[in-house]
C-alpha positions, 0 to 999 in steps of 0.5 A: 577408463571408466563410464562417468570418465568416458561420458565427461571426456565425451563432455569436454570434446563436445564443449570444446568443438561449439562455436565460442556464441554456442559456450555463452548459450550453454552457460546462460542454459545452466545458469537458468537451470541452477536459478530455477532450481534454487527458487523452487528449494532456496537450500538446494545443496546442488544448485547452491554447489553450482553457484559456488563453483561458478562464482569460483570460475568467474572470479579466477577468470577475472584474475586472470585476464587483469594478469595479462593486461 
């Protein structure tokens, strides 16, 4: 295992162990981060990645939970 692994299993443990109110103030965090990041450079190629992955994630979410119901 490398470094970049070590420190993102390291991620998924921490990520794992908040409490479920803790995962919506990370998310809000980053999302604020991302947001701050594009009004200051509309085209940032990082943040603009961000969104898509996030949209990606809501959206499979979504579908997912309207399967169970």
């Amino acid at each position: 295992m490398n470094v970049a692994d070590h420190r993102i299993s390291e991620l998924w443990d921490a990520l794992g162990s908040l409490p479920e109110q803790e995962m919506a103030h990370v998310v809000t965090r980053l999302f604020a981060l991302y947001e701050a990041r594009l009004q200051q450079n509309p085209g940032d190629a990082e943040a603009l990645h961000f969104f898509s992955n996030l949209n990606r994630a809501v959206t499979e979410t979504c579908q997912c939970n309207s399967n169970r119901r």
